[in-house]
N, CA and C atoms as an extended XYZ file, in Angstrom:
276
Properties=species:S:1:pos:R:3:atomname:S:1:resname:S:1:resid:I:1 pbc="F F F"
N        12.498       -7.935        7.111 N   UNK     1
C        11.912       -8.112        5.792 CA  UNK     1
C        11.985       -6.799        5.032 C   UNK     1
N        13.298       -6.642        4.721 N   UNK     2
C        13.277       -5.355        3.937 CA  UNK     2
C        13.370       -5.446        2.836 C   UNK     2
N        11.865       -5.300        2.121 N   UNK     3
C        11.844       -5.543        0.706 CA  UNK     3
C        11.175       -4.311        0.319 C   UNK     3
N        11.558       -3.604       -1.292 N   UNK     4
C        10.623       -2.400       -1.927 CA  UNK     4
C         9.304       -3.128       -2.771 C   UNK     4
N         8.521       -2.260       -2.194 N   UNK     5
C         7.238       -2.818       -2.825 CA  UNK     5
C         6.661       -1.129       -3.569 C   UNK     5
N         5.968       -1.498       -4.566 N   UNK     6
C         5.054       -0.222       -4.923 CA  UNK     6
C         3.468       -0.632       -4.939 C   UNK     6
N         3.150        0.366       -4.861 N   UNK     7
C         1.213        0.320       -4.541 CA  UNK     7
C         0.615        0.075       -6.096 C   UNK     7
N         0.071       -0.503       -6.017 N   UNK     8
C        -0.554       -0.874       -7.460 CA  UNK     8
C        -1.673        0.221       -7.656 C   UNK     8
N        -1.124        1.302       -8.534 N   UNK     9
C        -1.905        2.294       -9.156 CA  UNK     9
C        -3.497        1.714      -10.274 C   UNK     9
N        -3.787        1.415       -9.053 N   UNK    10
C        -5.244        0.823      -10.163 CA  UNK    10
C        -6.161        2.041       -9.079 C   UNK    10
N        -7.253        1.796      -10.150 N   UNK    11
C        -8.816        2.552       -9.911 CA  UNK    11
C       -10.023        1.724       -9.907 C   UNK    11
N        -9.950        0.742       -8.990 N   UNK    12
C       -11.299       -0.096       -9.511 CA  UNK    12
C       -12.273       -0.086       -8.809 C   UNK    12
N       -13.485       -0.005       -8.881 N   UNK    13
C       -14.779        0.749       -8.636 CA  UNK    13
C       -15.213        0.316       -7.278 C   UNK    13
N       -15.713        0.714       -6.507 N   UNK    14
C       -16.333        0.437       -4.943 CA  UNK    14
C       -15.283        0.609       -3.995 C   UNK    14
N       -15.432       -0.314       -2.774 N   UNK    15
C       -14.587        0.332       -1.564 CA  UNK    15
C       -13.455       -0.009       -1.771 C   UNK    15
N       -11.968        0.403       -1.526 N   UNK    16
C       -10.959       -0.084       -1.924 CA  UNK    16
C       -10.501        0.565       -0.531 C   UNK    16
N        -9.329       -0.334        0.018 N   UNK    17
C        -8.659       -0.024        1.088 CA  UNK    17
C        -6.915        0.172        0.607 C   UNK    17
N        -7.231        1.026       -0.224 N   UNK    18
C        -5.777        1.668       -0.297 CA  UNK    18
C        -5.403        3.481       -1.087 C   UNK    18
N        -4.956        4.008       -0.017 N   UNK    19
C        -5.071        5.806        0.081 CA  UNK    19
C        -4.700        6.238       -1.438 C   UNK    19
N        -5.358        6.893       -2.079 N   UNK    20
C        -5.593        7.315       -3.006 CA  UNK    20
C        -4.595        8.003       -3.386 C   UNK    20
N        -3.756        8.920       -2.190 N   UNK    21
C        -2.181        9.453       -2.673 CA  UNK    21
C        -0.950        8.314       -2.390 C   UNK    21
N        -1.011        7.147       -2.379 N   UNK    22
C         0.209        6.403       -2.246 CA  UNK    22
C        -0.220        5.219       -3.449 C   UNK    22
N        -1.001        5.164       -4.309 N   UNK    23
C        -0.834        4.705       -4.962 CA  UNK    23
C         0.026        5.106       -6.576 C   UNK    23
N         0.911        3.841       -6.531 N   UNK    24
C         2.167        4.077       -7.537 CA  UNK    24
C         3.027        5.043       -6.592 C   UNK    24
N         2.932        4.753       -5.619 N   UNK    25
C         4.402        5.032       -5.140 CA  UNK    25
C         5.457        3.693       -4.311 C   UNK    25
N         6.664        3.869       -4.301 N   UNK    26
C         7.254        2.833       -3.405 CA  UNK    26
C         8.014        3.172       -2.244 C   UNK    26
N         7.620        1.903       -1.204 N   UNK    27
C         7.829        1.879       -0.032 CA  UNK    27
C         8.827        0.839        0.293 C   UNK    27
N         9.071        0.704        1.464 N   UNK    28
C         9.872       -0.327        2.160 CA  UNK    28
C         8.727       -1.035        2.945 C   UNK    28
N         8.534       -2.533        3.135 N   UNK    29
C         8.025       -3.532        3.921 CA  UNK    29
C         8.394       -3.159        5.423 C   UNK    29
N         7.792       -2.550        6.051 N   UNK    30
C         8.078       -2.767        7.130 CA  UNK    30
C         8.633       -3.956        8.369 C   UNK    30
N         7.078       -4.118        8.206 N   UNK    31
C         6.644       -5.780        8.688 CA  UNK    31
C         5.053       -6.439        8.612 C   UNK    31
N         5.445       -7.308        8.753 N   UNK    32
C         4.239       -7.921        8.473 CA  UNK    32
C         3.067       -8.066        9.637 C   UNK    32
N         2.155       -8.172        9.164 N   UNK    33
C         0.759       -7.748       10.594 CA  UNK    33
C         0.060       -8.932       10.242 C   UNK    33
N         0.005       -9.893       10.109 N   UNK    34
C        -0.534      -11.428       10.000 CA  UNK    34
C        -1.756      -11.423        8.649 C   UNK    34
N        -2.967      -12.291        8.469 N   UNK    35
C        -3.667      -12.497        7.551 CA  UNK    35
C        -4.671      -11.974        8.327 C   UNK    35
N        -5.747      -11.207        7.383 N   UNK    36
C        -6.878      -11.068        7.628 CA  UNK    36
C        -7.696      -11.477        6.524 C   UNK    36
N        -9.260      -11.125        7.161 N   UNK    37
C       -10.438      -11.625        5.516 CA  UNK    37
C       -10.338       -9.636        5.351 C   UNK    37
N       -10.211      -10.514        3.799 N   UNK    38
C       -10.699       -8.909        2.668 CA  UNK    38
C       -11.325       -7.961        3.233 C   UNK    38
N       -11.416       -6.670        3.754 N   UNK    39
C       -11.839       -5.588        4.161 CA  UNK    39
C       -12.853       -5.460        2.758 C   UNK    39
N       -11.961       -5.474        1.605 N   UNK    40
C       -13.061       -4.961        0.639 CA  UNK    40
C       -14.354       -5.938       -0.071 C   UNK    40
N       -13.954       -7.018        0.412 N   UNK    41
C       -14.866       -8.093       -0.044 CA  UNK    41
C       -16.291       -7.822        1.316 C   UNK    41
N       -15.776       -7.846        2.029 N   UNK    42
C       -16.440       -7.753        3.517 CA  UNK    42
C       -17.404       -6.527        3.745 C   UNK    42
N       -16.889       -5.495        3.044 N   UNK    43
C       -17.785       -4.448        2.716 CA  UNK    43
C       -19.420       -4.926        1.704 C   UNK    43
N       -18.751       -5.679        1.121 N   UNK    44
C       -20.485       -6.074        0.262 CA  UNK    44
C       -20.940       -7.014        0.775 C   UNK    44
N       -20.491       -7.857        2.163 N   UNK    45
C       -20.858       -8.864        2.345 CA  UNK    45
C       -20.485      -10.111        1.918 C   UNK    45
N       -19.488      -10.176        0.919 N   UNK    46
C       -18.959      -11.121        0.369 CA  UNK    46
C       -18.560      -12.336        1.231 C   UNK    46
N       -18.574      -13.181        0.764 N   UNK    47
C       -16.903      -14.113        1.281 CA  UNK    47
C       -15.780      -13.409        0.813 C   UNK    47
N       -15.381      -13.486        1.978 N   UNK    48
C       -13.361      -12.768        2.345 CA  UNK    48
C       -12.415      -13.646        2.555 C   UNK    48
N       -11.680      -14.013        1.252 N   UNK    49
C       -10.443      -14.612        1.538 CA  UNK    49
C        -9.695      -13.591        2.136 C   UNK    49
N        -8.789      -14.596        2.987 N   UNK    50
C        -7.733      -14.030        3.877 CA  UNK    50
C        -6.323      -13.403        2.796 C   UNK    50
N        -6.185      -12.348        3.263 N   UNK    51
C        -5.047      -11.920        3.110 CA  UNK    51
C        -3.770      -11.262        4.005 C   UNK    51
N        -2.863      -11.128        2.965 N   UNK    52
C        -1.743      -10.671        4.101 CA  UNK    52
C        -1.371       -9.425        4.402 C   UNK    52
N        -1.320       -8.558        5.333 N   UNK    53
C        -2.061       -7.655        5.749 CA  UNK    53
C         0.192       -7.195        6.102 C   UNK    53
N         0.631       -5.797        5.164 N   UNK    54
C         1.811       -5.494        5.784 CA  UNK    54
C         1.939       -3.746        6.244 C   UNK    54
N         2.550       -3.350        7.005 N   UNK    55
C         3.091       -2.158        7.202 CA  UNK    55
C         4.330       -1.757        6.380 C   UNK    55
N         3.778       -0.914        5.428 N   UNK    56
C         4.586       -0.132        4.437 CA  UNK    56
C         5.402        1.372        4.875 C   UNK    56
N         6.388        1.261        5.092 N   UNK    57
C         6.861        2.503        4.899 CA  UNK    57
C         7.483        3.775        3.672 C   UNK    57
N         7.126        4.751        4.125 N   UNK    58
C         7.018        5.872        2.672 CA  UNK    58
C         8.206        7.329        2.979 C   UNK    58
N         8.419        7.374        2.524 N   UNK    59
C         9.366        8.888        2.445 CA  UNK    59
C         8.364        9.778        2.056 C   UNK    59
N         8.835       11.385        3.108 N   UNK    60
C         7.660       12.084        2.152 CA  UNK    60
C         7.953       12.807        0.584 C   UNK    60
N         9.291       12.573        0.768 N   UNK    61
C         9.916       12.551       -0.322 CA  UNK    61
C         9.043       11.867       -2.022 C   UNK    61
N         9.072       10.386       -1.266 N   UNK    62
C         8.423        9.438       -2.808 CA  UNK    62
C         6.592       10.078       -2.558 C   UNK    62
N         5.973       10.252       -1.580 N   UNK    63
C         5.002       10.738       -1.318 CA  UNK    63
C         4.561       12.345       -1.909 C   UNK    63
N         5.142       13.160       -1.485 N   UNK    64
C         4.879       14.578       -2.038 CA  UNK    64
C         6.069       15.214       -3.155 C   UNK    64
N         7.068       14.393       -2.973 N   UNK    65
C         8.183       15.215       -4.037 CA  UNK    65
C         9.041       16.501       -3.488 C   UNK    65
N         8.630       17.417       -4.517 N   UNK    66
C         9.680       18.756       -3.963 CA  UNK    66
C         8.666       19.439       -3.264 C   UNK    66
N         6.991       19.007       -3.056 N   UNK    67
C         6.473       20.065       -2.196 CA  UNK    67
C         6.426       19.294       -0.554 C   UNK    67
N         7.424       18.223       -0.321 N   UNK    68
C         7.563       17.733        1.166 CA  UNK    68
C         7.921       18.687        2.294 C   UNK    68
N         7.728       18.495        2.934 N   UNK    69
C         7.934       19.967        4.081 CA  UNK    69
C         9.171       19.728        4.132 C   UNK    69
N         9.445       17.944        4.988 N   UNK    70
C        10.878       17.756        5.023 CA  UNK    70
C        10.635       15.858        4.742 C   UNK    70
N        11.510       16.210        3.741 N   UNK    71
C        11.934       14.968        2.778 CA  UNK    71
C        12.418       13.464        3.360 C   UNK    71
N        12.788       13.493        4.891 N   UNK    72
C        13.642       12.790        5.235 CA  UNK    72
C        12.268       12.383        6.223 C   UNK    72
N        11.501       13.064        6.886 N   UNK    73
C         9.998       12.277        7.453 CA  UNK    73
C         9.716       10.911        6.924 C   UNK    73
N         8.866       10.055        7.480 N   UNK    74
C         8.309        9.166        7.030 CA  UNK    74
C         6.628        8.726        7.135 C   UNK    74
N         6.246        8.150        6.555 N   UNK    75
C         4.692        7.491        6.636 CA  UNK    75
C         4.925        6.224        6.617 C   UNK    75
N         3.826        5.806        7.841 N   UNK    76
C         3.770        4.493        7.597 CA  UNK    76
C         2.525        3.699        7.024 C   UNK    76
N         2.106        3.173        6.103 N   UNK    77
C         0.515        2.746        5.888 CA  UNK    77
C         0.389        1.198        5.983 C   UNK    77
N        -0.422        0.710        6.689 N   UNK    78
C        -1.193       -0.680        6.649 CA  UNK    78
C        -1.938       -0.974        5.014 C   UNK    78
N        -1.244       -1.856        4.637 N   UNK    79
C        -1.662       -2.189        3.329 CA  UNK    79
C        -1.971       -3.725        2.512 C   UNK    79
N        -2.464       -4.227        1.805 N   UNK    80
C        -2.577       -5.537        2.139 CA  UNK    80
C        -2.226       -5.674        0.819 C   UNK    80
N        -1.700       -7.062        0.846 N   UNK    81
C        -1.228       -7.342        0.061 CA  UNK    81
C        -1.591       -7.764       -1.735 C   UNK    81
N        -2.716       -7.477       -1.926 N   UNK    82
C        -3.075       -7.706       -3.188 CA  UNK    82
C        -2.644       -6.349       -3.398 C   UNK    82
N        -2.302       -4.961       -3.255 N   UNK    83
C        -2.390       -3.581       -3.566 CA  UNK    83
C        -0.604       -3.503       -3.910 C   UNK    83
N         0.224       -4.386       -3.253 N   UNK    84
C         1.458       -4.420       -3.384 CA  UNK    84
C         1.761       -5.351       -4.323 C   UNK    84
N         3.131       -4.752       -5.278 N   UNK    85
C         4.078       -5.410       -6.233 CA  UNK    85
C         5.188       -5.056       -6.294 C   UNK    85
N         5.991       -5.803       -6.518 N   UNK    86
C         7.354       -5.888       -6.621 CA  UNK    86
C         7.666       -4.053       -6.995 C   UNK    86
N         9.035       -3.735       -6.752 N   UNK    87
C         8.954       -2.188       -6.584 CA  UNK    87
C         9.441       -2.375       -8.649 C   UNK    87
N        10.523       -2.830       -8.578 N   UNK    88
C        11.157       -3.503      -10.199 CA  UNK    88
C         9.892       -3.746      -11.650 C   UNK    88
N         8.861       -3.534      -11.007 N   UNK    89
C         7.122       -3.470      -11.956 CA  UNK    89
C         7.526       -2.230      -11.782 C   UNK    89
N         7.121       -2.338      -13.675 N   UNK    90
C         7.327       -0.986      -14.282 CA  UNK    90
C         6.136       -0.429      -14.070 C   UNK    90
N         6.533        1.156      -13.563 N   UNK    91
C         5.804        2.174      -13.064 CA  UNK    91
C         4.959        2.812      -14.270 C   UNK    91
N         3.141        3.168      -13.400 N   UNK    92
C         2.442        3.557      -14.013 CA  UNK    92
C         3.112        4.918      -15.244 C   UNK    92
């Protein structure tokens, strides 16, 4: 499943389960890690619809730029899928 996805550069208020430096950046789909209930809904107690829960991979390249130690490294982040969009969504 090699698809580019980018992190949806939003800021919206309370717990959010997605790293504060990879948002608006793009990755490659790793693979997929099955459905879970909402981490962030679950934090207030909510009802947690299930979501789909993927392993993103990152260059440290798209991650840090020209201050990467070495460019060709990678990151991998667990990310779910409401935080991901098409990589082709025009960037923040």
């Amino acid at each position: 499943m090699a698809e580019r996805v980018r992190v949806r550069a939003i800021t919206p208020p309370g717990h959010v389960r997605a790293p504060w430096y990879l948002r608006g950046k793009t990755g490659m789909i790793e693979r997929p890690l099955g459905e879970f209930h909402n981490p962030e809904q679950l934090a207030y107690g909510l009802p947690a619809a299930k979501k789909r829960l993927y392993r993103v991979r990152f260059s440290m390249a798209e991650i840090w730029g020209e201050a990467a130690e070495n460019v060709t490294d990678t990151l991998d982040a667990e990310i779910y899928e409401h935080w991901l969009e098409p990589e082709d969504t025009h960037a923040p």
